[in-house]
C-alpha positions in Angstrom: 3.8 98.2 88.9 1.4 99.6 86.3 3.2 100.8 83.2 2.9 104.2 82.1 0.3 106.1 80.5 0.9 108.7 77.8 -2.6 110.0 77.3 -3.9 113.3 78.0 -6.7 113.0 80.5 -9.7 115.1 80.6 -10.7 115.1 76.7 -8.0 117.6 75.8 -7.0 117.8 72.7 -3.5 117.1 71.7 -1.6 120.4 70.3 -0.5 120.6 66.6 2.6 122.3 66.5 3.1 121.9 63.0 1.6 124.7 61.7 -1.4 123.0 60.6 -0.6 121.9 57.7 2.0 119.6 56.2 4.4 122.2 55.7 6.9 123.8 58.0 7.0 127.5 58.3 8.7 130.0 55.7 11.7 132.0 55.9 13.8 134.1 53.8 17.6 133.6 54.0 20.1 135.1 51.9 22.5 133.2 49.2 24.2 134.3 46.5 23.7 137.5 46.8 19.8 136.5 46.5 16.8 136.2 48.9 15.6 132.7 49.2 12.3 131.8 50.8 13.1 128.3 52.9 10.7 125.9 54.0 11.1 122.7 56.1 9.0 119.9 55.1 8.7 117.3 57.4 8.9 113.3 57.2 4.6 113.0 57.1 5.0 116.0 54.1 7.6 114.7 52.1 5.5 111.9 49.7 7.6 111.8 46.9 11.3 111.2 45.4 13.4 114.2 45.2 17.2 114.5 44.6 18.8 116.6 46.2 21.2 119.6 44.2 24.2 119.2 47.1 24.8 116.1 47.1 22.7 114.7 43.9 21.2 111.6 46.3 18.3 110.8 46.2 15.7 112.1 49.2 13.2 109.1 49.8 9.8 109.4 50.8 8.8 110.3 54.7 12.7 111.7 54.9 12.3 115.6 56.6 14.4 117.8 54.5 14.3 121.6 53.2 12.5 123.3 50.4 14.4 126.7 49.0 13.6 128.4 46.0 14.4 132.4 44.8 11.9 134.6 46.5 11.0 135.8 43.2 11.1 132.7 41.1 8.6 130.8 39.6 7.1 127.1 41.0 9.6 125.3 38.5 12.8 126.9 40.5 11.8 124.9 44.1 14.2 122.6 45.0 14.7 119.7 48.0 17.9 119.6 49.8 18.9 117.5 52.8 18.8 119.9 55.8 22.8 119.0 56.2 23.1 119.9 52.7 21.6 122.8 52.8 23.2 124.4 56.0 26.7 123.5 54.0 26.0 125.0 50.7 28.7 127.5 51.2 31.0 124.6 51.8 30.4 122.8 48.7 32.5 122.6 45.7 31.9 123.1 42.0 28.9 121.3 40.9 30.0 118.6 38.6 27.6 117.6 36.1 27.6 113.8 35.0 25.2 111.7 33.8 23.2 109.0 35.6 25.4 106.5 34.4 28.9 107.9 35.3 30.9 106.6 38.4 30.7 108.5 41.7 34.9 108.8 42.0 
């Protein structure tokens, strides 16, 4: 038996159903008694090191994960969460803030 084959025939292209660029679509979702405009970014968008404010790990490159930032904030108030992170914000305790260097206990 022959194996498989995945390819379209008749020169059809494939469909992008990315939105056609490297970004997800937009939405709006409301937190803190705020409107935040939410964007998924997926693993071929995601080029850089983030960390991410709900856990404070570190998001490597080519991970998917979630942009959200105020819908009336500037560029400097985007932030990269983990899409589990972000669905639990609600759930998450006090933000501790410790230095790099500081245990994780």
């Amino acid at each position: 038996m022959s194996p498989r084959r995945n390819r379209l025939h008749g020169g059809a292209k494939p469909i992008d159903r990315t939105g056609g660029d490297r970004y997800g679509l937009e939405r709006t979702e409301e937190w803190r008694g705020e409107d935040w405009v939410v964007r998924l970014v997926g693993g071929g968008g995601a080029a850089k090191h983030y960390r991410c404010p709900g856990c404070d790990q570190e998001i490597p490159p080519g991970v998917p994960h979630v942009v959200a930032w105020p819908q009336h904030g500037d560029v400097d108030d985007r932030r990269h969460w983990h899409k589990a992170c972000w669905n639990a914000r609600d759930r998450r305790s006090a933000r501790l803030q410790r230095s790099r260097n500081a245990p994780r206990y």
